[in-house]
N, CA, C and O atoms as a GROMACS GRO file, in nm:
protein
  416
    1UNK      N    1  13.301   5.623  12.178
    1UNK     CA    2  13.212   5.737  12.199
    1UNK      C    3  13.165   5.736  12.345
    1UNK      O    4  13.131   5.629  12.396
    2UNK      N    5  13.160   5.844  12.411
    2UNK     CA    6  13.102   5.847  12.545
    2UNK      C    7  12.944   5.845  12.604
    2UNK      O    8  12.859   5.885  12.525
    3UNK      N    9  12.920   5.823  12.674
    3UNK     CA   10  12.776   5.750  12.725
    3UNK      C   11  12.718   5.854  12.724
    3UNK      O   12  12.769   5.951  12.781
    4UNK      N   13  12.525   5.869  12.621
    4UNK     CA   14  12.479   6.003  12.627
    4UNK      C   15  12.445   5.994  12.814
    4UNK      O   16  12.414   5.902  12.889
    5UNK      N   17  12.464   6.108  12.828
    5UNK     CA   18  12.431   6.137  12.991
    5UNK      C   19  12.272   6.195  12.996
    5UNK      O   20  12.251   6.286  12.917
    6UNK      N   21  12.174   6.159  13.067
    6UNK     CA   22  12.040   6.126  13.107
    6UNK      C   23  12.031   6.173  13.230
    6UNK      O   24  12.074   6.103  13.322
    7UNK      N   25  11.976   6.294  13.255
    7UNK     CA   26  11.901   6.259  13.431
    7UNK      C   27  11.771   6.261  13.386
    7UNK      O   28  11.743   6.339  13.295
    8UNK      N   29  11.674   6.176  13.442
    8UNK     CA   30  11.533   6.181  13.439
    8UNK      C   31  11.488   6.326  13.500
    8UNK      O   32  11.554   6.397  13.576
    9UNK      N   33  11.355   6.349  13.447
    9UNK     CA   34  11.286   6.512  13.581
    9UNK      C   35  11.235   6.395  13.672
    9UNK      O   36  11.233   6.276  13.644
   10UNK      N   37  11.187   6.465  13.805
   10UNK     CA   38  11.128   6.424  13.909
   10UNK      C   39  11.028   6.294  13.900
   10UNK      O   40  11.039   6.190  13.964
   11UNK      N   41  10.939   6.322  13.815
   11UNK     CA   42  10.816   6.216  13.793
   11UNK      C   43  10.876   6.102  13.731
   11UNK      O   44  10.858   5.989  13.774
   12UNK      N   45  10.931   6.123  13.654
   12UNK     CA   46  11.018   5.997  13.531
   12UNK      C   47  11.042   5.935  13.658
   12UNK      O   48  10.960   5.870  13.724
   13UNK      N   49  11.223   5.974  13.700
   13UNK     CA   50  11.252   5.972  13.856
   13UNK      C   51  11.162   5.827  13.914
   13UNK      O   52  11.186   5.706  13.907
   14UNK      N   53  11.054   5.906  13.970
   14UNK     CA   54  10.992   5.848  14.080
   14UNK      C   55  10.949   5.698  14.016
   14UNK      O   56  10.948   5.589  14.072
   15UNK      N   57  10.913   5.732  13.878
   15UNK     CA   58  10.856   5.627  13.845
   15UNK      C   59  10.956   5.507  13.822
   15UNK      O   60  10.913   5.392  13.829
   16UNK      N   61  11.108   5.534  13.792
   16UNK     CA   62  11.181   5.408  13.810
   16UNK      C   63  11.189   5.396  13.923
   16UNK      O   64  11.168   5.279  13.954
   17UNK      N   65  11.215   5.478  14.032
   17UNK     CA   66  11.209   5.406  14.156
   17UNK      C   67  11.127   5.329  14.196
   17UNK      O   68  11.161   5.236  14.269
   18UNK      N   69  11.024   5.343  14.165
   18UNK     CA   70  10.884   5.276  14.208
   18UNK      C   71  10.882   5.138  14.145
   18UNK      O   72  10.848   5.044  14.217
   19UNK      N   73  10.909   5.120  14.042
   19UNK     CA   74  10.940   4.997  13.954
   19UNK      C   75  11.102   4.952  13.989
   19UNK      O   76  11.137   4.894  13.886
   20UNK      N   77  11.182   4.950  14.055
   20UNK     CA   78  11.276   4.944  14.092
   20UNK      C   79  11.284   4.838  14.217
   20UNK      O   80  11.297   4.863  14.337
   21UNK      N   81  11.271   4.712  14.151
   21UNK     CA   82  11.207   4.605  14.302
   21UNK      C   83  11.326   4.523  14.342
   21UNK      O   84  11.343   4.524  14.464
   22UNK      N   85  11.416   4.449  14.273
   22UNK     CA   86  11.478   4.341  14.324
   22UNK      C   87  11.613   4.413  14.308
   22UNK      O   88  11.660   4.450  14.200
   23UNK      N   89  11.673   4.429  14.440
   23UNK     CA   90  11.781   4.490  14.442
   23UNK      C   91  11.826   4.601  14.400
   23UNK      O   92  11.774   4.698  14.454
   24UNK      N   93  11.944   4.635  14.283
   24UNK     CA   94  11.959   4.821  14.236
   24UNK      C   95  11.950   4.784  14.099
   24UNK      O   96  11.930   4.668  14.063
   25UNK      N   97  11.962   4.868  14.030
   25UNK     CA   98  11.966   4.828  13.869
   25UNK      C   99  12.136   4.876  13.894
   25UNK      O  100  12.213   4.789  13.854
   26UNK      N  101  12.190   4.972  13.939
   26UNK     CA  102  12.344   4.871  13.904
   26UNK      C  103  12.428   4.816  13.884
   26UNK      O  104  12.530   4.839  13.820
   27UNK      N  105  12.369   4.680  13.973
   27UNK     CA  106  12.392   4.546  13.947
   27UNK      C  107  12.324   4.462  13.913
   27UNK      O  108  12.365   4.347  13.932
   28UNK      N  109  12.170   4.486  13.838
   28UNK     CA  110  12.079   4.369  13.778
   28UNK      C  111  12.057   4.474  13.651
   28UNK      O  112  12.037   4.400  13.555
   29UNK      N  113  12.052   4.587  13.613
   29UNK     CA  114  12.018   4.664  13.515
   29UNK      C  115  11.882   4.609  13.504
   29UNK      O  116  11.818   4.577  13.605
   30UNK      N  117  11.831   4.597  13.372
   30UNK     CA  118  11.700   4.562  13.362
   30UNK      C  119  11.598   4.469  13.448
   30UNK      O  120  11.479   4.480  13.478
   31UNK      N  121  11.695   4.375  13.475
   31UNK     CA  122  11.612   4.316  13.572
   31UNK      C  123  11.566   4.327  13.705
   31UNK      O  124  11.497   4.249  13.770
   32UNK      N  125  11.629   4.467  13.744
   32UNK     CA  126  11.576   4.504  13.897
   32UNK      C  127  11.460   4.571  13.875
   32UNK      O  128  11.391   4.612  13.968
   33UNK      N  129  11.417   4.595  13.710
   33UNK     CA  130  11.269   4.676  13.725
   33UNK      C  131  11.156   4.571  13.735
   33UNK      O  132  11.198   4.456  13.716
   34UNK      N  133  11.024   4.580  13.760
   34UNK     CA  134  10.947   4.533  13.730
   34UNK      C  135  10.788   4.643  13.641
   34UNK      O  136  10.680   4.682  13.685
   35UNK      N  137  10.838   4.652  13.544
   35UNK     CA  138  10.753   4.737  13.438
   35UNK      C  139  10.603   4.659  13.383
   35UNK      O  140  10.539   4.676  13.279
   36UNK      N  141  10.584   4.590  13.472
   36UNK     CA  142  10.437   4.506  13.436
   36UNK      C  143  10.368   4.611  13.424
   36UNK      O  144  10.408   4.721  13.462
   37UNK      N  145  10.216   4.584  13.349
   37UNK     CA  146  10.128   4.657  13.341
   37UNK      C  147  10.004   4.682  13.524
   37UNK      O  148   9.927   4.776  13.537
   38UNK      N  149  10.025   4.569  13.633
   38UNK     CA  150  10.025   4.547  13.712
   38UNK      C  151  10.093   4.651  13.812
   38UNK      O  152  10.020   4.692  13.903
   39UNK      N  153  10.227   4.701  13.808
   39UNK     CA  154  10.330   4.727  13.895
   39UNK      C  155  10.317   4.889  13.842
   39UNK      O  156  10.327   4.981  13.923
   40UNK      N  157  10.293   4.912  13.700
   40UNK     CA  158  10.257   5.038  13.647
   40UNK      C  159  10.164   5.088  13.693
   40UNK      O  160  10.177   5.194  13.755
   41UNK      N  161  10.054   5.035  13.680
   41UNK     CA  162   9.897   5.071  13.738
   41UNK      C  163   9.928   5.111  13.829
   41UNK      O  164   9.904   5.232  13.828
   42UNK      N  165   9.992   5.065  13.962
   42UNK     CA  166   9.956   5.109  14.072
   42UNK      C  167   9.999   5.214  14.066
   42UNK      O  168   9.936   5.304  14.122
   43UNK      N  169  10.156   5.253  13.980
   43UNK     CA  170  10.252   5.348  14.023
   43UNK      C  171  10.077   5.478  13.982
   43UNK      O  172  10.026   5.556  14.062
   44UNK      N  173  10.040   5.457  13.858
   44UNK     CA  174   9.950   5.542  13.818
   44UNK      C  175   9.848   5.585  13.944
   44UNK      O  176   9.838   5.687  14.013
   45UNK      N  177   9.776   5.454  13.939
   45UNK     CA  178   9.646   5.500  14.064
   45UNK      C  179   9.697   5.602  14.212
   45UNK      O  180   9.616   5.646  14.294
   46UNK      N  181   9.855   5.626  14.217
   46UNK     CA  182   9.833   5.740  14.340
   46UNK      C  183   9.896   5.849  14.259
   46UNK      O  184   9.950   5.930  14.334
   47UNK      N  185   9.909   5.884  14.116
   47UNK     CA  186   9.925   5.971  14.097
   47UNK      C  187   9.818   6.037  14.042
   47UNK      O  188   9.710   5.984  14.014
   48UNK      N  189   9.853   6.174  14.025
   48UNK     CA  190   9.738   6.298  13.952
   48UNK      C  191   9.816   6.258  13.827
   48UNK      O  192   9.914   6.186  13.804
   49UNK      N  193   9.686   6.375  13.720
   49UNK     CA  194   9.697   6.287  13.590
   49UNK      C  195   9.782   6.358  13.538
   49UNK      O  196   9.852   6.299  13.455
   50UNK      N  197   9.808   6.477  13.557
   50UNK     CA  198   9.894   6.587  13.546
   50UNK      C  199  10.047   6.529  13.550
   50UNK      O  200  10.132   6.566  13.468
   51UNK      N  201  10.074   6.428  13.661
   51UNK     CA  202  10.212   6.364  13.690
   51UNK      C  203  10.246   6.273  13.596
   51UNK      O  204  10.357   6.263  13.545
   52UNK      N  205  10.116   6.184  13.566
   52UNK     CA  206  10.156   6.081  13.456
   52UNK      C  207  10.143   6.168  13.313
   52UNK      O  208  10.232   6.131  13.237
   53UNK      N  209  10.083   6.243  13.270
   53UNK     CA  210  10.097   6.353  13.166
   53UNK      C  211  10.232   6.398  13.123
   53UNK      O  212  10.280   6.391  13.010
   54UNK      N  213  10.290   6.450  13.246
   54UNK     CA  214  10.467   6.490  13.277
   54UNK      C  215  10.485   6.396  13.206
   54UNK      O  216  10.491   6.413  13.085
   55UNK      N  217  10.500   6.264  13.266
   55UNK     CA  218  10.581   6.128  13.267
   55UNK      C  219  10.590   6.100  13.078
   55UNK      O  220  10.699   6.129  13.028
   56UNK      N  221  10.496   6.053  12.996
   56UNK     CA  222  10.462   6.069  12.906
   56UNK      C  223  10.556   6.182  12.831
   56UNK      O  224  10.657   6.166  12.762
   57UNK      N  225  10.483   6.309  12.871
   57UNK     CA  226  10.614   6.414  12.799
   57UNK      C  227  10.735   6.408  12.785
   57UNK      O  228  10.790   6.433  12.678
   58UNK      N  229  10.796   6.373  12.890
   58UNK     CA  230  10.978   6.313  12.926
   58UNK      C  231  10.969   6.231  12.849
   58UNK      O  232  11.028   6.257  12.745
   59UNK      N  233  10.908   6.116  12.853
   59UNK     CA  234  10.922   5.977  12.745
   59UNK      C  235  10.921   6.054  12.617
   59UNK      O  236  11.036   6.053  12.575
   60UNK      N  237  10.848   6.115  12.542
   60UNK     CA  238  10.808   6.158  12.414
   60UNK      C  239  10.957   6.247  12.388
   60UNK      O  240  11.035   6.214  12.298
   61UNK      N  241  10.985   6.376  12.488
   61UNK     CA  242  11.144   6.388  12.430
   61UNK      C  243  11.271   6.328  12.456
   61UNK      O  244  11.368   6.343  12.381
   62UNK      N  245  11.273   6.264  12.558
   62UNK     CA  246  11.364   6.118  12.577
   62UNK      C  247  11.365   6.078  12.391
   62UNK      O  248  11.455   6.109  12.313
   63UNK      N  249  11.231   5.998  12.353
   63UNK     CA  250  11.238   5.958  12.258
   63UNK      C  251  11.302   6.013  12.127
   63UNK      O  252  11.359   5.937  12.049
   64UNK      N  253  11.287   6.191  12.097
   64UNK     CA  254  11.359   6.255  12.003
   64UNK      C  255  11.460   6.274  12.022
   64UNK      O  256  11.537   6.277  11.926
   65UNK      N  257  11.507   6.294  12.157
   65UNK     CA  258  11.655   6.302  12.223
   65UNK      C  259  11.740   6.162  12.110
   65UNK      O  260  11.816   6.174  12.014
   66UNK      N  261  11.669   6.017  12.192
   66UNK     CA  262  11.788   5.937  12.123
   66UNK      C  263  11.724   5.887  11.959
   66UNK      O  264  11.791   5.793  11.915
   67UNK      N  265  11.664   5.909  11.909
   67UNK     CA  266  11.588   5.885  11.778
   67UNK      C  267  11.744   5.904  11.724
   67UNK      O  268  11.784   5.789  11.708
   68UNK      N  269  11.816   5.967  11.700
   68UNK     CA  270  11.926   6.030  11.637
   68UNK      C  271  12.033   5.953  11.667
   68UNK      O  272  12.133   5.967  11.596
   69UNK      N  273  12.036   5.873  11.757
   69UNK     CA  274  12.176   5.791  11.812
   69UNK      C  275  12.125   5.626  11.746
   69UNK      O  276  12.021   5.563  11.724
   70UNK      N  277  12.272   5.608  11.734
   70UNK     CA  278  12.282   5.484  11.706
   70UNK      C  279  12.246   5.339  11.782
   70UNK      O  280  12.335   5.283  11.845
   71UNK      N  281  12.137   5.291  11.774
   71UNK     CA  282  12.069   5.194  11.879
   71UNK      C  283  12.173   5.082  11.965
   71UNK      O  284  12.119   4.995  12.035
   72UNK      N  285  12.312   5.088  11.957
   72UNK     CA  286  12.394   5.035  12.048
   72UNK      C  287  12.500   5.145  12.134
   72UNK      O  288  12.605   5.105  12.185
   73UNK      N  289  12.450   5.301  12.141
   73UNK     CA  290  12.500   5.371  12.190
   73UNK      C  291  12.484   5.344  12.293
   73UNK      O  292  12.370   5.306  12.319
   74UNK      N  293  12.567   5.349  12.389
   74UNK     CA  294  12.565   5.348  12.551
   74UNK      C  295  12.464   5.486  12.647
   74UNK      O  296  12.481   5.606  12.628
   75UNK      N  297  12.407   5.452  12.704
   75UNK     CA  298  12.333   5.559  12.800
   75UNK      C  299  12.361   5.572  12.942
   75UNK      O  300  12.288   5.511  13.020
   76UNK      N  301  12.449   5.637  12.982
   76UNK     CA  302  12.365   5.677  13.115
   76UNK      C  303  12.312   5.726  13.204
   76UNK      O  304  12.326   5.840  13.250
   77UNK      N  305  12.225   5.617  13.245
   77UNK     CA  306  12.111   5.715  13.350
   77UNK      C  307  12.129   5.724  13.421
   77UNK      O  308  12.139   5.616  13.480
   78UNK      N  309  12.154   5.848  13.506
   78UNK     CA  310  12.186   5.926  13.629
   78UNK      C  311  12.163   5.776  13.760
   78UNK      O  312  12.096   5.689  13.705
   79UNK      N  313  12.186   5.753  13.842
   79UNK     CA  314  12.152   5.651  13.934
   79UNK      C  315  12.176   5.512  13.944
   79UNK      O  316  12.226   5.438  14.029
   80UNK      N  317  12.105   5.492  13.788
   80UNK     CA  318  12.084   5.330  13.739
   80UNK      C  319  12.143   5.276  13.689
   80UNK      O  320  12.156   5.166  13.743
   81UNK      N  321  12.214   5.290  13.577
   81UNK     CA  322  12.288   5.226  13.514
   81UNK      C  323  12.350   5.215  13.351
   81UNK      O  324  12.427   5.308  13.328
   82UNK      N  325  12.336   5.147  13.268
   82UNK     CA  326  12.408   5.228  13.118
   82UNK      C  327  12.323   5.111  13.057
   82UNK      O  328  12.350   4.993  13.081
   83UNK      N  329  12.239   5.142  12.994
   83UNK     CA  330  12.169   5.070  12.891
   83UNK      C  331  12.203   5.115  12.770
   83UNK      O  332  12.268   5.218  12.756
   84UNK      N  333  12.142   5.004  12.621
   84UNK     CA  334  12.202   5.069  12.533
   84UNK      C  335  12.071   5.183  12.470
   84UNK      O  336  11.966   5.177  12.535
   85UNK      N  337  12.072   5.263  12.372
   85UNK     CA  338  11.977   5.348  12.349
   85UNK      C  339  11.912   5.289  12.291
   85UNK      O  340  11.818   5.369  12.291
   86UNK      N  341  11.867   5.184  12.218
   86UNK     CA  342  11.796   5.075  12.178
   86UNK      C  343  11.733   5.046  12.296
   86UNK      O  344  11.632   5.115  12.309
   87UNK      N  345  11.750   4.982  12.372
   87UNK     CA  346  11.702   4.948  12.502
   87UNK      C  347  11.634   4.978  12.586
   87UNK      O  348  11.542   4.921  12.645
   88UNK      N  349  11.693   5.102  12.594
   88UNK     CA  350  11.585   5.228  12.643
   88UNK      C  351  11.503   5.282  12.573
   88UNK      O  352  11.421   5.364  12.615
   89UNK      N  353  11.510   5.251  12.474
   89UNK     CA  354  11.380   5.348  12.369
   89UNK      C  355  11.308   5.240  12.438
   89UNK      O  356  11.232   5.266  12.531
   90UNK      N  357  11.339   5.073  12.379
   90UNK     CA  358  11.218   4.991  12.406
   90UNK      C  359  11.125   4.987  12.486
   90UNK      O  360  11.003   4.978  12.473
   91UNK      N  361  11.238   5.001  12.629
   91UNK     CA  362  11.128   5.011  12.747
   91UNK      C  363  11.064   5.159  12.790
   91UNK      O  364  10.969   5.170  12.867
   92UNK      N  365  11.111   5.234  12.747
   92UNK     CA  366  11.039   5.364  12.733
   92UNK      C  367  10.898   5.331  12.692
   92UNK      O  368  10.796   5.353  12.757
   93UNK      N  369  10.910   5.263  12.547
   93UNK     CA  370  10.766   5.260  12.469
   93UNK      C  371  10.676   5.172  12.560
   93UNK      O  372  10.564   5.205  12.599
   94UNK      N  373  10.733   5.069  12.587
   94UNK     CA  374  10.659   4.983  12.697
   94UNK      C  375  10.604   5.052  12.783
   94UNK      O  376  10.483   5.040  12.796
   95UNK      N  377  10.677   5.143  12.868
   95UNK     CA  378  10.634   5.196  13.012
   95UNK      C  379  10.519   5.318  12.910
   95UNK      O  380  10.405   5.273  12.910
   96UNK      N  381  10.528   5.435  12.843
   96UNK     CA  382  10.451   5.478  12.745
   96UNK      C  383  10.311   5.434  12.747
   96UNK      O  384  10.218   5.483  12.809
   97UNK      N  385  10.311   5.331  12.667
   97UNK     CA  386  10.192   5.260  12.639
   97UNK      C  387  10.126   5.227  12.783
   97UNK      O  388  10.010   5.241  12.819
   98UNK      N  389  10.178   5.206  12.815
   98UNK     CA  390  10.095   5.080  12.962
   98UNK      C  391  10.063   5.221  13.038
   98UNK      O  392   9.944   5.226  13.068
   99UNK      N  393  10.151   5.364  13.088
   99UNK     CA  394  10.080   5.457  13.217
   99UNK      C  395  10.012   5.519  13.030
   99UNK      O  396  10.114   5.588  13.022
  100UNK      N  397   9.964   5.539  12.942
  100UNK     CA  398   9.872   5.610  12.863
  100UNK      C  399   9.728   5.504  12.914
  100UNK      O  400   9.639   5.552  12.983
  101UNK      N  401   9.726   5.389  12.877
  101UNK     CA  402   9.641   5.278  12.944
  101UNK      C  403   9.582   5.297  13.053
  101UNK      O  404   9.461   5.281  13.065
  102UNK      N  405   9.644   5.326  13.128
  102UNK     CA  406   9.616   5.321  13.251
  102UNK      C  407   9.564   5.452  13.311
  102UNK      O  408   9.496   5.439  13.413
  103UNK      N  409   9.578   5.548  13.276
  103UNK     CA  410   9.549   5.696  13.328
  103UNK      C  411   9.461   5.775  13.221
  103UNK      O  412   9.430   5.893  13.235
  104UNK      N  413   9.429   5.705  13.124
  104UNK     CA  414   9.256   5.743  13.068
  104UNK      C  415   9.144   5.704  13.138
  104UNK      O  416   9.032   5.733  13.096
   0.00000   0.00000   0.00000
């Protein structure tokens, strides 16, 4: 089966870049992010709430998007790299939780 194809909108976007520390995801995939609640915060504190609001929304239909796929389906995301949809839900919910935390 072929890789669901993903581009993030703008804010999503920015926000892996921003978490995007040791080298490309590329060639480290998960491990070039750093998704701490630490590394999140900040991304939050220079945004309006409106941006992390966006961010949130994308996550929430991201999430119905792959709800329907089989959690070892291949993904990929425009830039980064092919995680499986399992994978990405996870850290979706992670990143989710932590900018909702953070931007109340």
């Amino acid at each position: 089966m072929p890789a669901i194809q993903i581009k993030f909108e703008p804010n999503l976007f920015d926000l892996f870049q921003h978490c995007e520390l040791k080298c490309s995801a590329a060639c480290y995939g998960w491990d070039a992010f750093d998704f701490s609640e630490h590394w999140l915060g900040r991304w939050c504190e220079f945004r309006d709430p409106d941006v992390t609001a966006d961010v949130r929304s994308e996550i929430a239909t991201l999430r119905t998007e792959l709800s329907c796929r089989a959690p070892d389906d291949t993904v990929a995301l425009e830039r980064f790299f092919k995680p499986s949809a399992q994978s990405l839900l996870a850290h979706l919910d992670l990143i989710d939780d932590i900018v909702a935390l953070r931007s109340n």
